[in-house]
Backbone as numpy.savetxt, mean C-alpha at the origin, in Angstrom:
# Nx Ny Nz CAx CAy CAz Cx Cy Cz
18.19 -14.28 -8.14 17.10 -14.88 -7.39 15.76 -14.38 -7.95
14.85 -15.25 -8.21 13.46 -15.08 -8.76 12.86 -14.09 -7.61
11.88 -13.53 -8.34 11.44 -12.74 -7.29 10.26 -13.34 -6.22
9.91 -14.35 -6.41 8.74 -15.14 -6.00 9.73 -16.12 -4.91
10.84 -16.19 -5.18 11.34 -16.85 -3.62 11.96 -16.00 -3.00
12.53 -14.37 -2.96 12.38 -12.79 -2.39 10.93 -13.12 -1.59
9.88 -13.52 -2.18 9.04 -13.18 -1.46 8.75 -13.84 -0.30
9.19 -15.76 -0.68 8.82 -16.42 0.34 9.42 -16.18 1.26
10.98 -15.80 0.89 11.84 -15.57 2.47 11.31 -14.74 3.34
11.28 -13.61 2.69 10.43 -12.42 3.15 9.09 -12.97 4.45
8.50 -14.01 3.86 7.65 -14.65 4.80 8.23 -15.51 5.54
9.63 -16.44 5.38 9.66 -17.32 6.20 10.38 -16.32 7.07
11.33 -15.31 6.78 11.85 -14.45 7.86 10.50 -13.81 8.62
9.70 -13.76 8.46 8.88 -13.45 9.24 7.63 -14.12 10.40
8.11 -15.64 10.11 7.25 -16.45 10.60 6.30 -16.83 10.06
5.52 -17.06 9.00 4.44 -16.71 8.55 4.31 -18.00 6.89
3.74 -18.71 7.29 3.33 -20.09 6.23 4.28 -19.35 4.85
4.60 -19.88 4.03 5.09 -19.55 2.30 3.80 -19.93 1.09
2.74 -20.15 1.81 1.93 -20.38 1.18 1.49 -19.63 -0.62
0.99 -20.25 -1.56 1.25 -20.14 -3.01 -0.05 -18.44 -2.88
-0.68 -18.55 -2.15 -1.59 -17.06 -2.10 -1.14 -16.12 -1.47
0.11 -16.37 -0.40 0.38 -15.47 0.04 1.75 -14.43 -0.43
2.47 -15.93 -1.48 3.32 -14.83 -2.39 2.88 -14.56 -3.42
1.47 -14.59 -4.25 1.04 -13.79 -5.21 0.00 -12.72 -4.60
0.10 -12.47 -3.54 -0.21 -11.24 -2.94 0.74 -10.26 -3.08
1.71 -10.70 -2.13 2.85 -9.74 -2.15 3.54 -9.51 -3.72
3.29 -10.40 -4.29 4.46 -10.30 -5.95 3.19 -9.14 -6.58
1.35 -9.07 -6.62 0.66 -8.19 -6.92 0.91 -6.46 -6.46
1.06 -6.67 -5.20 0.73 -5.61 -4.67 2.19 -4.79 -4.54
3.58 -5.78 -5.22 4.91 -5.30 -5.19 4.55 -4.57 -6.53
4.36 -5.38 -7.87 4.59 -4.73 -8.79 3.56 -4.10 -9.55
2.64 -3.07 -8.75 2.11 -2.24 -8.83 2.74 -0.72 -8.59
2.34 0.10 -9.44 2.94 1.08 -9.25 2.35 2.32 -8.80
1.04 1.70 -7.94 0.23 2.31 -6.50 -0.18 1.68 -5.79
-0.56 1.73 -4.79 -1.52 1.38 -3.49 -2.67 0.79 -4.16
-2.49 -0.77 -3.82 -4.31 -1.73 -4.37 -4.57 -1.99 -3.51
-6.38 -1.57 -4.05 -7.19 -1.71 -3.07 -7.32 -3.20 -2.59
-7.91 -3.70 -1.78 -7.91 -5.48 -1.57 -9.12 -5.69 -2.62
-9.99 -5.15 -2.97 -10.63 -5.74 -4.44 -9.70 -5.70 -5.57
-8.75 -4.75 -5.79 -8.30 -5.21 -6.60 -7.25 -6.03 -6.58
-6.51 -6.46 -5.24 -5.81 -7.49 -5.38 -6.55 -8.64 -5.87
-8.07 -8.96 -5.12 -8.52 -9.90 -5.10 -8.51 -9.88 -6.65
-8.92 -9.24 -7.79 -9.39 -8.86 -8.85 -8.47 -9.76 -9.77
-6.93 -9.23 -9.25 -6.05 -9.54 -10.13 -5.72 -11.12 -10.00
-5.99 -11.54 -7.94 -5.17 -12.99 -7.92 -6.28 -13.94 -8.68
-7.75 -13.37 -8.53 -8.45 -14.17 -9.18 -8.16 -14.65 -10.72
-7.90 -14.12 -11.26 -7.13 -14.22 -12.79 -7.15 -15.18 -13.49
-5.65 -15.42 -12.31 -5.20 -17.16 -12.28 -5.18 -18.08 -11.40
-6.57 -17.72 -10.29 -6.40 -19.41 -9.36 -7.56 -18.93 -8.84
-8.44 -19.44 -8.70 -9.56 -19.81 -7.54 -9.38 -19.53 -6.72
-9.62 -18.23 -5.72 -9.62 -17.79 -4.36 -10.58 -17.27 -3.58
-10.98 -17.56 -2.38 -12.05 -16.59 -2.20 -12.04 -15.40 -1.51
-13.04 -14.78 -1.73 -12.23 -12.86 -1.02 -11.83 -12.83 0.47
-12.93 -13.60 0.93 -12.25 -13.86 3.12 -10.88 -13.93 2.75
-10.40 -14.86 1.59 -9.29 -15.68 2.42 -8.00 -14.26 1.94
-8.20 -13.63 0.28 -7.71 -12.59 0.30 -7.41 -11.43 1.25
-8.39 -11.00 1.91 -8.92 -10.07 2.69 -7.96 -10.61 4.04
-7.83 -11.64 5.12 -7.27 -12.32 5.96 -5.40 -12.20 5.60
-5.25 -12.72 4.23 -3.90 -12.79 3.61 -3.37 -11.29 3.84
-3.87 -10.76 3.50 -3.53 -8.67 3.26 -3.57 -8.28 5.05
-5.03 -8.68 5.96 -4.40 -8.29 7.30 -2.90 -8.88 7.64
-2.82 -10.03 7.27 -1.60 -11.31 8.14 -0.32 -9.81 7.52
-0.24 -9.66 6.12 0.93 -9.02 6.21 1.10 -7.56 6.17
-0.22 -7.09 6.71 -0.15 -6.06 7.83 0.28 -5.92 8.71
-0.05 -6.94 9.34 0.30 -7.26 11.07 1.68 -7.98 11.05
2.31 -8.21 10.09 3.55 -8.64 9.88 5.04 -7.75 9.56
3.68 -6.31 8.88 4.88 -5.63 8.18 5.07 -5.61 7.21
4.70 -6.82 6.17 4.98 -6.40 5.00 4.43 -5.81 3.89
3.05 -5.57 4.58 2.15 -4.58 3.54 1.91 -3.75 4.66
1.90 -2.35 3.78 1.11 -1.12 5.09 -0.52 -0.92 4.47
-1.21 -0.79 5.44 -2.72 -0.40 5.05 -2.75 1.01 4.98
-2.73 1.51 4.21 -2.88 3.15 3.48 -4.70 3.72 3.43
-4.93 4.52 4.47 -6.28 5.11 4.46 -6.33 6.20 3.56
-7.23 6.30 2.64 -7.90 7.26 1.74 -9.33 7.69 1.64
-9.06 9.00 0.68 -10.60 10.42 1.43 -11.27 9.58 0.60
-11.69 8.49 0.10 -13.05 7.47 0.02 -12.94 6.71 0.67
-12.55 6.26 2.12 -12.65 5.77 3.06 -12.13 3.82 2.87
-11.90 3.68 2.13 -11.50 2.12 1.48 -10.07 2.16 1.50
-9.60 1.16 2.35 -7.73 1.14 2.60 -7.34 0.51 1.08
-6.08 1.13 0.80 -5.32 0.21 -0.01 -3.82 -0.37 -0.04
-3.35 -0.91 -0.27 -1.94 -1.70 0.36 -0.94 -1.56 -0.57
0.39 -1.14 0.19 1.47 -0.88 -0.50 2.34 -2.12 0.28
3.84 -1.91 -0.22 4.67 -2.84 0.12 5.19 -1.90 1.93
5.60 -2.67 2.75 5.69 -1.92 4.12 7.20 -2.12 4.57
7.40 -1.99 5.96 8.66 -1.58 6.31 9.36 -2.89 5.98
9.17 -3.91 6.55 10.14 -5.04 6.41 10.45 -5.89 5.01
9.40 -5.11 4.44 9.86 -5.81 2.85 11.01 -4.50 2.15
11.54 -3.66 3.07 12.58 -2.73 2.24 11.92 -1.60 2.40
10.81 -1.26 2.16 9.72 0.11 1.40 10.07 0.90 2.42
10.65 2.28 1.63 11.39 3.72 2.43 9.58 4.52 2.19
9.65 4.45 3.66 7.94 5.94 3.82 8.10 6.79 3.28
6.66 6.46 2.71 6.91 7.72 1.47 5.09 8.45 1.57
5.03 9.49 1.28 3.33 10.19 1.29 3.01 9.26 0.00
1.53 10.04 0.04 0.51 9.52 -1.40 0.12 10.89 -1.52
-0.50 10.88 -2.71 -1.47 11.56 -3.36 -2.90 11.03 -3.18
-4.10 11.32 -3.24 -5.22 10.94 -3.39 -5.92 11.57 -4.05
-6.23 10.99 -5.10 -7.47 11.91 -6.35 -8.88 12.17 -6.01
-9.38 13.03 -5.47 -10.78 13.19 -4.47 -11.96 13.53 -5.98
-11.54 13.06 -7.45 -12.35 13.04 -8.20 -12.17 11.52 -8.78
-11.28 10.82 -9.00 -11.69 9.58 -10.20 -10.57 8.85 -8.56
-10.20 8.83 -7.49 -10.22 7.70 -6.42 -8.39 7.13 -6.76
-8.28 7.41 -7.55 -6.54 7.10 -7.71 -5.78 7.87 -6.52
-5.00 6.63 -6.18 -3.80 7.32 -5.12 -2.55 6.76 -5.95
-1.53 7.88 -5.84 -0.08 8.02 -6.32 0.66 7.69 -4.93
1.96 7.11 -5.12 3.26 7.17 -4.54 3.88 8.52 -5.05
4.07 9.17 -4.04 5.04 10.30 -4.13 6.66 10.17 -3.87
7.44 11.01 -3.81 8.59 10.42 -3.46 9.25 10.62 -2.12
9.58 10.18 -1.29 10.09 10.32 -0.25 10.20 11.27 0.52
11.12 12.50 -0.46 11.19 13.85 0.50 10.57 14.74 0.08
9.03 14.43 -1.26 8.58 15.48 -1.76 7.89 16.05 -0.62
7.80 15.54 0.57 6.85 15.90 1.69 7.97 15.95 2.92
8.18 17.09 3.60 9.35 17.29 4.56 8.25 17.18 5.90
9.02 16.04 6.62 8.12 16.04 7.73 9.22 15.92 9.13
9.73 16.82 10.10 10.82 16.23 10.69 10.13 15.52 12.11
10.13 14.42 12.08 9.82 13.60 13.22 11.18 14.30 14.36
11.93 14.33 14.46 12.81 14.42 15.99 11.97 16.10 16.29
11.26 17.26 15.51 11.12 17.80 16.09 9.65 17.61 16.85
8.80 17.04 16.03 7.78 16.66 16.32 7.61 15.63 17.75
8.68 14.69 17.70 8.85 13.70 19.07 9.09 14.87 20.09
9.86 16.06 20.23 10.17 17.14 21.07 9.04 17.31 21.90
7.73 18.06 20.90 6.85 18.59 21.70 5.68 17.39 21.82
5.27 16.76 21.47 4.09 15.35 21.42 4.27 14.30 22.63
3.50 14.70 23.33 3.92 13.86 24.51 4.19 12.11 24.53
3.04 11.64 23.58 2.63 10.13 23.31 4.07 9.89 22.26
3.76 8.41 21.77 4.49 7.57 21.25 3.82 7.37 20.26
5.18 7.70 18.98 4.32 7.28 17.51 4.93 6.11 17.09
3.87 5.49 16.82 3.60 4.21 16.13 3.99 4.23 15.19
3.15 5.01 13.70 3.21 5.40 12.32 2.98 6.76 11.76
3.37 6.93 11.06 3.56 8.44 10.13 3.02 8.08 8.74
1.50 8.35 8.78 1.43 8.60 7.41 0.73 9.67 7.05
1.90 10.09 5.65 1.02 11.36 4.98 -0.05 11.35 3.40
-0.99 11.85 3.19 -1.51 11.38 2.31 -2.05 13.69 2.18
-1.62 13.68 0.99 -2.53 14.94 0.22 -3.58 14.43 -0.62
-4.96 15.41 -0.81 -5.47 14.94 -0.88 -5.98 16.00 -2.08
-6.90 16.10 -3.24 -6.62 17.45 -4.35 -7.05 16.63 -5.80
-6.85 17.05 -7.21 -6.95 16.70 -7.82 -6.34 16.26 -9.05
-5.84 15.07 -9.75 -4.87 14.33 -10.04 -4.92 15.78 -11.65
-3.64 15.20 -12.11 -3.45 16.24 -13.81 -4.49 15.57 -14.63
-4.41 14.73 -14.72 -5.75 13.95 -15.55 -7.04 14.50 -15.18
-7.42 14.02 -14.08 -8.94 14.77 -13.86 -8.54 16.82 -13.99
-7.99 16.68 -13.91 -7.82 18.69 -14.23 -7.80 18.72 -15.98
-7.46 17.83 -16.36 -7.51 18.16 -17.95 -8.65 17.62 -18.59
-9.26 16.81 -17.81 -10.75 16.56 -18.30 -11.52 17.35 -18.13
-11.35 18.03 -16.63 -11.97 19.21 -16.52 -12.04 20.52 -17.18
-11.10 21.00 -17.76 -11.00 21.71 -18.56 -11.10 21.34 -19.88
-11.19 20.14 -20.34 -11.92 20.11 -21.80 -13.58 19.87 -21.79
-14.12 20.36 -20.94 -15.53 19.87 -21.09 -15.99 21.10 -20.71
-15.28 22.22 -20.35 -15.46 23.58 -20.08 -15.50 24.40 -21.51
């Protein structure tokens, strides 16, 4: 199966139009291998089709609010979008580069977080768990040290 009708199902299981912008959203922001920002989705769908940023920007909430993209907050304050629970995607932390703005996917259990003990003492109801470190990527550390 192509991956571009993965995607539509993905939307028609979810209620949600199959529209031609809304699976080159998801096919962008799948085969990336970090968290894009919605400029740069917009960046990339612009490419190849005429779109305008509202309608980008609208497309990325819908599969927020759907599930299939998570909105990922970072220490420059600008969300960026990964693939989310109902499209498969196992929670995983980020990295955030607080010098050149790059966020990494980390891997799953590089970050031990035990929710059943945490539900124990927290009186409220969690919604979402996200972890994000925040520090400076190997790249910007090796630039840094060659200009030293």
């Amino acid at each position: 199966m192509k991956k571009s009708e993965v995607y539509r199902d993905l939307l028609e299981k979810c209620g949600v139009d199959r529209t031609p912008n809304r699976v080159a959203v998801l096919e962008i922001v799948d085969s990336s291998t970090s968290p894009l920002t919605a400029q740069e989705v917009f960046d990339t769908l612009s490419r190849t089709r005429a779109v305008n940023r509202v309608t980008v920007y609208r497309i990325l909430e819908l599969l927020v609010e759907k599930q299939l993209l998570e909105r990922i907050s970072a220490g420059d304050r600008v969300f960026r979008y990964g693939m989310g629970v109902k499209a498969d995607q196992t929670d995983h932390p980020h990295f955030f580069c607080t010098q050149c703005g790059n966020m990494e996917c980390l891997k799953p259990r590089s970050v031990d977080f035990d929710m059943e003990t945490f539900s124990r003492t927290f009186p409220g109801e969690v919604q979402k768990v996200e972890i994000r470190i925040d520090g400076v990527c190997k790249t910007c550390l090796k630039l840094k040290k060659s200009v030293s």
